[in-house]
Steps between C-alpha positions, in 0.01 A plus 500: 500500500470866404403602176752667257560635175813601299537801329705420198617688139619369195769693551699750723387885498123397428391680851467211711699652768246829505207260467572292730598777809132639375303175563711472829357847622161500371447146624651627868251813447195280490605287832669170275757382711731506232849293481755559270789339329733491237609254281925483431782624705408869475488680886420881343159421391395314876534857639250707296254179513541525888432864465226472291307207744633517845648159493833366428580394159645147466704354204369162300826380341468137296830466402695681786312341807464106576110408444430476913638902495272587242213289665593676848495818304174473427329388753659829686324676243149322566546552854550898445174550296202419349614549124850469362588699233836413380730696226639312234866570359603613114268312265276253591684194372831652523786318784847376503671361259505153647456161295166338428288370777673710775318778663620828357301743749246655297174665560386194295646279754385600812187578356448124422634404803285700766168430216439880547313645162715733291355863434684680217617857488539548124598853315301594233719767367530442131266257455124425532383146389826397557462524818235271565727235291804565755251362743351228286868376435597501889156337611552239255927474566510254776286209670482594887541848484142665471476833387182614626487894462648759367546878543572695174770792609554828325208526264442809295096588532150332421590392150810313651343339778199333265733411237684302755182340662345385173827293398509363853144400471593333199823362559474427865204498649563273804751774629331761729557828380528670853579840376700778244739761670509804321891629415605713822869613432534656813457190680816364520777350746852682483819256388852465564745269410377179674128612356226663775598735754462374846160554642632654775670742309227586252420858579114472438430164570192539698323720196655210201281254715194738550533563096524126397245396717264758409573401130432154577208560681352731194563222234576137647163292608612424838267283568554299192881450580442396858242252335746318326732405765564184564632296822860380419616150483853506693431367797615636828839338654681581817740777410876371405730826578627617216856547651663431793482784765809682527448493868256497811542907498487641164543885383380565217571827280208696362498809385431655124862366435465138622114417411532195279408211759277263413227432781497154457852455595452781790201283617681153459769691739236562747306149499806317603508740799769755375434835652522770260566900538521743240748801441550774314869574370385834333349605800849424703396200621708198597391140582361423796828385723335194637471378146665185416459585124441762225298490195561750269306470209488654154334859398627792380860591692660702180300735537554578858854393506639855629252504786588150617850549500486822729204372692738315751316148452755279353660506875203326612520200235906471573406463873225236429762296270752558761297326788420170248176646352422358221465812225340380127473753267267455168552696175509885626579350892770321300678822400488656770682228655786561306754799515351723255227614254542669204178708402351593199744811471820291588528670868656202689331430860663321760258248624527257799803290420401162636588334157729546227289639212489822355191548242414819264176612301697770293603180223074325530467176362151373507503127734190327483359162556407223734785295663567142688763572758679236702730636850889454412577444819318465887357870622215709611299396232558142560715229395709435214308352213173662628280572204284795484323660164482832417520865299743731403384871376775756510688736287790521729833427345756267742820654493699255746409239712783407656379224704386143519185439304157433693303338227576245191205646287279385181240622311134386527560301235800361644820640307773587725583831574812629712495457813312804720550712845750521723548350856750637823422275767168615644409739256367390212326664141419472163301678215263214472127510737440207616130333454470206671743175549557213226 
């Protein structure tokens, strides 16, 4: 199997992100067929890794996907290049809140499970020795998980860097210092309110990658970090689809306002022999009218709200849920399902209509977590009492749902929450992204 390493932080906003779109394009810049991934639900970060390599960026989710998913996962992975590098999530040990025993999803996790060596990104900034005990504490933190390097981020100069290597001589010496990234300010990815901008709405995006892989390539022993890679130990399984297809002819919306698909479930789709096109509502563009379904998954549709409803492509979705299509909308798809969208400056939008729900970001309320699901009743996503797992990440505020339900709904851990979505007949939606079945 193909080698791998994670990139991993002992906690969130330690660089990893930067780091690891650096290795992607310096390794690419020296001929490494290079494959990425992410570990956790997140679908921003797969873009800019794709940008940054060339290849598409799959997700590695422990607690969200069943363990042949994660296997088929990564075997993908292996068969898209010679060296995996995948991105860990929030802290190294950090996952869900689930009870002991049970896989929670973390970098941790998955890093034991695939038997790929841990390299981690560590911030100096106000601290020197310390540092090198960070590391000493997360080597030593956890039998399986091998933390084999480690790339010191934002040091201040000379002094910095040897006061740092000294302790880690000392402290840790079986860890591989691979290298110590001098602060660069200007280096940074632009936020919003569900975290990274969109890669392909990043307005430099080509010149962040040239940057961070020039950085990396000044400071980070590359030869040292593909050295330590290690062949993983999930072995590969025959692919389980992480969802039904909605159909045999599936049209799926993507555009910088319906981006959030995860390729695993778009390439599930496509193994058991759906056919899939793509369109673009903010271009004006309906679904294909041979389709005998329509994805439309989450991104950004708030912010574009005024230009979808004058764009003229809500007539298309009515005329696909008129013939029988099925039509699924997912978080942002989910809203614009509904009859209207409030934005951020309480302008109302009409939106397509197809279900009874009107939602509103002027009153945000942070939603955020992992989630078992299980179908209320028979539809396009399957039948009642289908389970599936997984996230919800909005700020969008519900302000009727008038309705029958579409999902009884839990926590990862497994505490009930109320029931989710919304359902008309064909036309389904929810705020929740859906991983893989349970």
């Amino acid at each position: 199997m193909t080698a791998g390493l994670v990139i991993a932080a002992p906690a969130s906003g330690s660089g990893k992100t930067l780091v690891t779109l650096g290795l992607l394009a310096a390794l690419a810049a020296r001929g490494v067929r290079v494959a990425a991934a992410k570990v956790g639900p997140d679908y921003i970060d797969p873009a800019f890794h794709q940008a940054a390599c060339g290849r598409p960026s799959l997700t590695l989710d422990s607690w969200a996907m069943r363990p042949a998913t994660l296997a088929a996962q990564a075997a993908a992975l292996a068969q898209s290049g010679d060296l995996i590098v995948c991105e860990g999530v929030m802290g190294l040990f950090d996952g869900a809140d689930v009870a002991p025993g049970e896989r929670n999803g973390s970098t941790a996790e998955v890093a034991a499970l695939t038997g790929w060596p841990v390299v981690l990104v560590v911030d100096c900034r106000g601290m020197a020795g310390s540092a090198a005990a960070v590391v000493a504490g997360f080597a030593a933190a956890r039998p399986g998980v091998r933390v084999a390097g480690v790339l010191f981020n934002r040091v201040g100069g000379d002094k910095h860097r040897r006061m740092i290597a000294r302790a880690l001589a000392e402290l840790c010496p079986g860890v591989v210092p691979l290298g110590y990234l001098p602060r660069a300010e200007a280096l940074a990815i632009p936020s919003r309110h569900l975290g990274l901008v969109q890669a392909c709405e990043h307005p430099e995006l080509p010149r962040l990658i040239a940057d961070a892989a020039r950085l990396v390539a000044d400071h980070v022993d590359l030869d040292a970090f593909v050295g330590l890679a290690c062949a993983g130990g999930l072995a590969a399984e025959a692919a389980p689809v992480p969802a039904p297809p909605l159909g045999q002819r599936i049209a799926v919306a993507r555009d910088a306002a319906f981006a959030f698909a995860y390729p695993g479930v778009l390439d599930g789709w496509r193994a058991a022999g759906a056919e899939l096109s793509l369109f673009s509502p903010l271009a004006g563009q309906g679904p294909d009218e041979s389709c005998d379904a329509v994805y439309l998954p989450g991104g950004y549709p708030e912010l574009h709200a005024g230009r979808l409803a004058a764009g003229g492509v809500f007539a298309g979705l009515c005329a696909a849920a008129a013939r029988g299509a099925a039509v699924v909308g997912e978080c942002g798809g989910y809203m614009v399902l509904g009859r209207s969208l409030a934005d951020a400056d309480g302008n109302i939008h009409p939106m397509a209509g197809l279900l009874p729900v009107d939602t509103s970001f002027q009153a945000r309320r942070l939603h955020l977590g992992y989630r078992r699901a299980r179908l209320l009743a028979d539809g396009p996503l399957g039948a009642a009492g289908q389970r599936f797992r997984g996230h919800e990440f909005h700020y969008a505020s519900v302000v009727a749902e008038d309705g029958p339900a579409l999902f009884a709904c839990a926590e990862a851990g497994g505490a009930t929450l109320p029931d989710c979505g919304c359902r008309a007949g064909n036309v389904v939606g929810s705020f929740l992204h859906l991983i893989d079945m349970a």
